[in-house]
C-alpha positions in Angstrom: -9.4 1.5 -6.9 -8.0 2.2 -3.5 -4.3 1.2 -2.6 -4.0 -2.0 -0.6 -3.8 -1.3 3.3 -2.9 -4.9 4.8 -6.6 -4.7 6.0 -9.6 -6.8 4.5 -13.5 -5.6 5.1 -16.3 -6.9 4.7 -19.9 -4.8 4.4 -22.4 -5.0 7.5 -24.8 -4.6 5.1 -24.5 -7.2 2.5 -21.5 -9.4 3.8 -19.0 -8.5 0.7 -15.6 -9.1 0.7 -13.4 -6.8 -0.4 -9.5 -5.7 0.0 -9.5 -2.0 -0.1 -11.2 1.4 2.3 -13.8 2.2 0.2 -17.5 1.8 -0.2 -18.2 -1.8 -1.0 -18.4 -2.7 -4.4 -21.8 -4.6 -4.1 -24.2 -2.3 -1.9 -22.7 1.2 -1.7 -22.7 0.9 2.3 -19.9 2.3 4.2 -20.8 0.1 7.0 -17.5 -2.7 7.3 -15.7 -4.5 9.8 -12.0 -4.8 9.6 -10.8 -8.5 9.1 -7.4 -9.9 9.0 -6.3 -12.4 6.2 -6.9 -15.1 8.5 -10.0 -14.3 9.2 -11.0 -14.0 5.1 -9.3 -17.6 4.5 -11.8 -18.8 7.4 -14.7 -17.2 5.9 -14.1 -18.5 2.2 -14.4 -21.9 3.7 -17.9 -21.8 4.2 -18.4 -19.8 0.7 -19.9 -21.1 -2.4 -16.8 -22.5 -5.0 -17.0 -19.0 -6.8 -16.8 -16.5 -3.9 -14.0 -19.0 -2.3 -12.2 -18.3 -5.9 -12.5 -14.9 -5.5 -11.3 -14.9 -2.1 -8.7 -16.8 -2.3 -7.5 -14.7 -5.6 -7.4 -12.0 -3.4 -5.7 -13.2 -1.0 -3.3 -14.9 -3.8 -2.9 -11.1 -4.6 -1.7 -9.8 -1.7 0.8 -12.4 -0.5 -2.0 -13.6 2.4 -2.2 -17.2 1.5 
């Protein structure tokens, strides 16, 4: 896994979250768009109970809540 930047992405292709420059996790696509951790806390609130979990864990991780 990639070291933490301060950056959040999320895939063009299949809208993945994810905290580190890499590929995404779910698809393979290196298509992303940078968000900030504000935008991630936004987006998790229109998620599904488990991908808000997940986002919010990762945001827990990072200091960004």
């Amino acid at each position: 896994m990639e070291e933490f930047t301060g950056t959040y992405y999320i895939c063009d292709e299949c809208s993945h979250i994810y905290d580190y420059d890499d590929l995404c996790p779910d698809c393979g696509s290196g298509f992303v768009t940078d968000l900030n951790a504000n935008e991630v806390k936004q987006r998790a609130l229109n998620e599904p109970v488990s991908e808000y979990r997940r986002l919010h864990d990762m945001l827990l991780k990072h200091d960004d809540l």
